[in-house]
Residue, then its C-alpha position, 0 to 999 in steps of 0.5 A: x169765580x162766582x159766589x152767587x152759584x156758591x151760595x145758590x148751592x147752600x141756600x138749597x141745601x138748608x131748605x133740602x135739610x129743613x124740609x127733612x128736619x119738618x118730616x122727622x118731626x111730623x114722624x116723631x109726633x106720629x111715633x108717640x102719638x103710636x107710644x101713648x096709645x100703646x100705654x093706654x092699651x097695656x094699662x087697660x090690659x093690666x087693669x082687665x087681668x088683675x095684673x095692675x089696680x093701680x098706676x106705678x108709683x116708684x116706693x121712696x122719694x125721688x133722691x132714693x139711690x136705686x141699687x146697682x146704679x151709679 
């Protein structure tokens, strides 16, 4: 049994996997590069209708309990 067929064959599989790892990156950024451009459309849209004059601020510090969470 040969083991250099054996590692030929793991060899391309990782460079077979890291190539997707490169796609999936470039999609995520594509994606929230899309999210951040959706955010800016729906602050500006709610600045326009009145609905929002300013950025949501959470009320109370950062350790406040929410309620109906654990």
């Amino acid at each position: 049994m040969s083991t250099g067929s054996g590692e030929d064959h793991w060899e391309a599989e990782l460079r077979m996997l890291r190539q997707e790892i490169q796609e999936l990156r470039a999609e995520q950024k594509e994606m929230a590069a899309a999210i951040n451009q959706l955010v800016t459309t729906f602050r500006s849209l709610a600045a326009h209708l009145g609905i929002a004059g300013e950025p949501y601020a959470r009320k109370g510090g950062p350790d406040r309990d929410l309620p109906g969470f654990a």
